[in-house]
N, C-alpha and C positions, 0 to 999 in steps of 0.2 A: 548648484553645480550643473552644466550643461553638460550631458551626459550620449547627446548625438552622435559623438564621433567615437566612443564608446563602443557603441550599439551599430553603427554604420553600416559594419560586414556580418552583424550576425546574422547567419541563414535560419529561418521558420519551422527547423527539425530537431526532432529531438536529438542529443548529441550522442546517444549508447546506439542508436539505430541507425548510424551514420559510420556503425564502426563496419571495415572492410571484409569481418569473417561474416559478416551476415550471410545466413542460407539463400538460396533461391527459395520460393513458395514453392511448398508440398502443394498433391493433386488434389483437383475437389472432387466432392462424393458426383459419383451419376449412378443411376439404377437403385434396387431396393438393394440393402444389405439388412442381414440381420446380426445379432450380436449380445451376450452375457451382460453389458455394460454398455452404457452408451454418457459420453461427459460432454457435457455442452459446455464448451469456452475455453482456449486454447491461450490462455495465460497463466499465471503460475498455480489458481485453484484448479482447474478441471488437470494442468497436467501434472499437479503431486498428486490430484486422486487418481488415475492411471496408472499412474508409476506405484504409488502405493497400495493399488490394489492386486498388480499383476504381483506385487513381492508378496503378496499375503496368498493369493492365489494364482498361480504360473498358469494355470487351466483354463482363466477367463478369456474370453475373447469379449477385448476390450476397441470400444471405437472413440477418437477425438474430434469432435466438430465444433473448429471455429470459423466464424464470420468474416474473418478479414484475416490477417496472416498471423503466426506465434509469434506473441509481446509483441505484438502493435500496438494496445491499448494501456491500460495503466500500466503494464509489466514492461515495458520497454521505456516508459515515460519517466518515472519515478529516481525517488534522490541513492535510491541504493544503498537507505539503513536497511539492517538484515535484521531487524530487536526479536529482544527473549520473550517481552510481553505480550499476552494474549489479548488485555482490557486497556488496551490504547495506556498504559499507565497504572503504575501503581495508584494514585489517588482517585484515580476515574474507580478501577477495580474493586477499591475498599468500600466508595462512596455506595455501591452497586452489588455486591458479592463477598462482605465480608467475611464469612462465617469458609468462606471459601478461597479466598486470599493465598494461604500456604501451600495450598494443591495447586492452584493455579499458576503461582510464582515456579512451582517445581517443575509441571507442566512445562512452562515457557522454559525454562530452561533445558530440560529435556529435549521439547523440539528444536531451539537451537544449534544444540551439539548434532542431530538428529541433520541436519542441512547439513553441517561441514562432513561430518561421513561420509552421507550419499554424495557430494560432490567428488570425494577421496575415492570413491568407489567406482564411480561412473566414470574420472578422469575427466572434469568438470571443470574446463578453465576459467573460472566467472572473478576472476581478479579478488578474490576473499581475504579479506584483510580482520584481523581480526583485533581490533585496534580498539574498540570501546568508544564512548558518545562522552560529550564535553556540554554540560547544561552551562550556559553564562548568562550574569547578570551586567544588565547594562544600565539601570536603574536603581536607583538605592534600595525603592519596596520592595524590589526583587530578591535583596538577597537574604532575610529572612525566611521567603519561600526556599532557596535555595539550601539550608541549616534546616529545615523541617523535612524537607525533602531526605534528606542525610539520612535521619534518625531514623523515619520508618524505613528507608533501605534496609538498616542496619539489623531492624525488627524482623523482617523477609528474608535475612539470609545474604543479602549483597554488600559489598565493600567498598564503597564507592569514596574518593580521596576527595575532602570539602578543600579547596585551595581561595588564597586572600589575593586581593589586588595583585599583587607580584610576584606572587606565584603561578599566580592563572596567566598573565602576562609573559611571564618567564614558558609557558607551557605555549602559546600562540599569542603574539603579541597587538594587541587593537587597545587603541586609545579608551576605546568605550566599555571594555572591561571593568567591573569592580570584583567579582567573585565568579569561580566554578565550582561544578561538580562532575566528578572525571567518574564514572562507572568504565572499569576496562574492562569487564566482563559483558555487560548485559546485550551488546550490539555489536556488530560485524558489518566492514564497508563489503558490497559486492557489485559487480557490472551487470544490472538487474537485467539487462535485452541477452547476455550472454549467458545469466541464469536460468534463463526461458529457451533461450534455442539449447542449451544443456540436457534440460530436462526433455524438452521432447524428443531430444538422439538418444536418450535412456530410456522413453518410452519404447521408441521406435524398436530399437535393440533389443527390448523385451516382447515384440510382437503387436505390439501396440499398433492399431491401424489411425492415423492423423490425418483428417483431412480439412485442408485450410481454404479462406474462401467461400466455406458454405455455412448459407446462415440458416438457423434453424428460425420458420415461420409459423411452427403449428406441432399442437401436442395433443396425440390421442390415447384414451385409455380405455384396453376392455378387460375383459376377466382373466386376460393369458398374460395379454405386453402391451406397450407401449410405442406406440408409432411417433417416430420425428416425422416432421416432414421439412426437407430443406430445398431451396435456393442459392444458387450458384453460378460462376462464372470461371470457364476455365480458358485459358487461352482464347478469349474472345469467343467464344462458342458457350451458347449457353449448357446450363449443365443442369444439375441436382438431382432429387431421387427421397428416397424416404429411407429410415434405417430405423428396425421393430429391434426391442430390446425389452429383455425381463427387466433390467432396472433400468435406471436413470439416476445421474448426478448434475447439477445443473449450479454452473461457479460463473453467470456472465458477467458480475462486477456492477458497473454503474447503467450498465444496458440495458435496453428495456426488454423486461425479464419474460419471459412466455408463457410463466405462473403467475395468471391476474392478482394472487392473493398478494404477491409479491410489489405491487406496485404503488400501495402506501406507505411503505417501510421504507423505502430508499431514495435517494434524491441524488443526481450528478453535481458534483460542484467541481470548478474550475481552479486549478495548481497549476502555477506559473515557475519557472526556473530559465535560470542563465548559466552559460557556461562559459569562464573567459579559456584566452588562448593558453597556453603552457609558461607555466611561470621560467624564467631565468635562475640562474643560482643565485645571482642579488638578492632578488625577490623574494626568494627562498627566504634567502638567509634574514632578508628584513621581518620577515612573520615570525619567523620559525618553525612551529608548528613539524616538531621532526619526528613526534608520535603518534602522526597523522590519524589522529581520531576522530570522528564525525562530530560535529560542534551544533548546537543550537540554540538561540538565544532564550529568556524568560515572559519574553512580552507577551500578551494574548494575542496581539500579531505577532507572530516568531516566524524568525530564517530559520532553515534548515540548511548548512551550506559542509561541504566536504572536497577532501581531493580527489581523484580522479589519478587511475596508473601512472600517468605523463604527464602530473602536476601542474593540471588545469585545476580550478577553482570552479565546483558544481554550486549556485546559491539560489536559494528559491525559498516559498514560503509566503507569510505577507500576507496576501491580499487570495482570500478563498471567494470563488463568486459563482452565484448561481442565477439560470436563467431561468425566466417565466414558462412554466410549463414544462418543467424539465428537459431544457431546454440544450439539444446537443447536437451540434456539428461540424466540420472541417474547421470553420472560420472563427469559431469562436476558441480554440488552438495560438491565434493570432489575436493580442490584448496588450498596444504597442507602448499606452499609457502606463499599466502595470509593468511591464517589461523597462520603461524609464523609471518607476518606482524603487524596483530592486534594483536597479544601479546607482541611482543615487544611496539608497542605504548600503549597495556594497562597499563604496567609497567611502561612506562617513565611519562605516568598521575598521578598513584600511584604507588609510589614506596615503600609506607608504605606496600602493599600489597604484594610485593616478598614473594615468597615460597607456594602460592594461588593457587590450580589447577585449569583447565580448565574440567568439565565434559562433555562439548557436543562443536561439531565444525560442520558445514554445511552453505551450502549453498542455496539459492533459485531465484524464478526470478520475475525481475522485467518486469513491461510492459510499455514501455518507447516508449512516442512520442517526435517531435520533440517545442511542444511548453509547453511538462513538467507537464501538468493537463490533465483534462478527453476530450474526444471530444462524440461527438453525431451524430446520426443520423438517418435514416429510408432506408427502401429497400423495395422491393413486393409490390410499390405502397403503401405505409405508413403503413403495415400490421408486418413487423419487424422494432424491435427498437434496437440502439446499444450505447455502452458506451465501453470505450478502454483508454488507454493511461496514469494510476494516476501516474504512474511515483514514487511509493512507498509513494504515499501520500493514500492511498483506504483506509486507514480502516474505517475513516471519511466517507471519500468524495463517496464513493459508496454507501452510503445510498443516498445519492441528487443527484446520476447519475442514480440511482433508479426510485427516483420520476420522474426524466425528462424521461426515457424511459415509463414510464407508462404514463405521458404528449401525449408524442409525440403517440402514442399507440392508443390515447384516450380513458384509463379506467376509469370511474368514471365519464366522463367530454362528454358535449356534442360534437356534431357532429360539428368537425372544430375549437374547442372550444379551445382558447390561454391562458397560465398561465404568470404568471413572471418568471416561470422559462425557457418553449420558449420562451420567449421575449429577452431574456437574447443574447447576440451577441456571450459571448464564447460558446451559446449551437446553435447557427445560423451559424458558421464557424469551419471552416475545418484546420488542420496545418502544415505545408508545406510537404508531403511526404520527406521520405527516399531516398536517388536513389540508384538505382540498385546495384547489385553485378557486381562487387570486388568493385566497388566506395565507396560501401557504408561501408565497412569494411576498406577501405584507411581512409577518412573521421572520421570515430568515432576513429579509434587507433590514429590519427594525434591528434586529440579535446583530447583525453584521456594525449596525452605525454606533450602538450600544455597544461592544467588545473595543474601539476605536477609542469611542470617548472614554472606557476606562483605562486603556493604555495612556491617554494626555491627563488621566487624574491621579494619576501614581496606585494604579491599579484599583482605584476603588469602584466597584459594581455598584450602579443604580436600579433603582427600582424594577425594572424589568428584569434582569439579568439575575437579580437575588429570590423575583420568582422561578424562572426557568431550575437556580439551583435546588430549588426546594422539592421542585417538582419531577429532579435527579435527570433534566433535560439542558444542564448549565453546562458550555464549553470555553473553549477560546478560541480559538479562530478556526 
């Protein structure tokens, strides 16, 4: 299918950051400040730690310094699942932490509920839908996976409806259905850029100082504090300054992190999504889909595709890519081939929908480790705390990698003083580094052509791919 005219009008921006209440950029830092707290990265980890430290302590004088503007980066980019889970997945999590499973399942759930609150609280308009996730099988092998899938739900506490060809059909209607799985609990749709600028007028309102624009270049440690020192640009004039802080939090995602120790654990990979224009009520009515829950297919390449307020069609997924050398910049956003990619597979899910434009096409990045959830940890002699690696599971899961850096920190909590969430073994362990350049660019393109060819083999993993699992480094896309 020629999918040109399609794609014709869609502009190169992300389509949540194109919405009209966008803020103006906050001020950037100039001069020294000093401050209780200082969080580097002004996306939704550094400002749930903010926010969740001022509610633990009102006292702190807390400072936020991001690089570029709030939810510019993954937090403005992303598909706007809100999940319970903390381990990218219950079978990732079992594979990885079983003995710890049920805490963790509780956990995520906890922080779940834990978001919809504080939005109820803050008066947090971020489009919260609380509609639950739709696993589909579009493949026969799949849908076994999908009936296994069930059972250990059901072992963890969740209730999730296994439906047949005609029922899943009946629920959203695509030729290429053969089976779901409907969790109505475990995920919440939200307007991820509107959950970021939420959160920082919660910070702000709690005295929170934010300042946007300034990129933190350098990290000093002596026996008292800690010195950032930042770079800036404020209204064409240059700017920055330094800001000394007893602690430090430090949530910059897939960026290059300013804790060396930090930069064989993480690797940027590139997420692509489409957004077509607003459906009609035909259209509507030809899918269905009136329980608008977030849907996802079962392929080791899988969509990720959902509604949007004004029943536009968010679809993304696919095709994860990483460049040599950790490789990130403007232009690599624009990926016009993948972008024809997911259109052609939007159409072959609905084909009721031929003749549908695409308004918005881009790209953004993920912060991908290699055991696919968050890690943790401390530096300065426990005076910095760090969180890295959701692996496009964060919009959830950064609020509980939140808490744990302000844990491990110890705000709120006495001297030496342990929670259930340091106790926690995936927040006690480290996951296996990256290795080096070129290796490590051989490696991910080999894993990337390998998870392909087992999608065209009816899911069967070769040789390589049954070592990585073994070696509890096995993904899907």
């Amino acid at each position: 299918m020629d999918v040109t005219r399609a794609l014709a009008d869609a502009v190169p921006e992300p389509f949540w950051l194109q919405d009209p209440g966008r803020p103006e950029a906050g001020p950037a830092l100039t001069g020294a400040q000093a401050c209780d707290l200082a969080v580097v990265g002004g996306g939704y980890s550094g400002l749930w730690t903010a926010l969740l430290a001022k509610e633990r302590d009102p006292s702190l004088d807390v400072v936020v310094l991001e690089g570029g503007r709030i939810g510019a980066a993954a937090s403005g980019r992303n598909g706007g699942f809100c999940a319970a889970s903390l381990t990218h997945g219950l079978e990732n999590g079992l594979g990885r932490w079983p003995d710890d499973m049920h805490t963790l399942e509780r956990l995520g759930w906890d922080n779940l509920r834990a978001i919809a609150r504080t939005l109820a609280r803050y008066g947090i308009d971020a489009e919260w839908e609380a509609s639950g996730e739709m696993s589909v099988a579009t493949e026969e092998w799949q849908v076994p996976a999908l009936e296994e899938a069930a059972e250990k739900a059901y072992e963890y506490g969740w209730e999730p409806i296994l439906l047949g060809p005609e029922a899943v059909r009946a629920e959203v209607d695509s030729p290429t259905y053969l089976a779901g799985l409907w969790d109505r609990d475990a995920v919440a749709m939200v307007h991820p850029a509107k959950l970021a600028w939420g959160l920082a007028d919660a910070c702000r309102s709690l005295g929170v100082r934010v300042y946007e624009r300034t990129r933190v270049t350098r990290l000093r440690s002596d026996a008292r504090r800690l010195t950032l020192t930042c770079a800036a640009t404020a209204d064409g004039r240059p700017a920055g300054g330094t800001v000394t802080a007893r602690r430090v939090a430090l949530g910059t995602g897939a960026h290059p992190p300013i804790l060396r120790r930090l930069r064989g654990f993480v690797v940027p990979v590139y997420d692509y999504a489409l957004v077509t224009e607003p459906l009609t009520a035909g259209q509507r009515e030809a899918i269905g889909w009136r329980h608008r829950q977030g849907l996802g297919d079962s392929a080791n390449r899988f969509h990720y595709y959902r509604l949007t307020a004004d029943d536009r069609i968010l679809w993304g997924g696919y095709d994860a890519v990483y460049h040599f050398g950790n490789g990130m910049r403007p232009g690599l956003e624009r990926r016009p081939a993948t972008h024809a990619t997911l259109a052609r597979n939007f159409f072959t899910t609905f084909p009721q929908l031929e003749g549908i434009r695409f308004t918005n096409a881009w790209g953004g990045v993920i912060d991908t480790c290699t055991r696919f959830c968050a890690f943790y940890g401390t530096a300065c002699d426990g005076r910095l705390a760090y969180a890295a690696g959701y692996t496009g599971l964060g919009v959830g899961a950064t609020r509980f990698g939140a808490d744990v850096m302000l844990d491990l920190l110890g705000v709120g909590l006495a001297p030496g003083e342990e929670t259930e969430r340091t106790r926690l073994r995936m927040v006690r362990s480290k996951p296996v580094p990256f290795p080096p350049e070129p290796l490590r660019y051989g490696v991910i393109e080999l894993t990337r052509r390998e998870i392909a060819r087992a999608d065209r083999n009816a899911g069967r993993r070769g040789l390589w791919l049954r070592t990585l699992d073994r070696m509890g480094l096995g993904f899907d896309s």
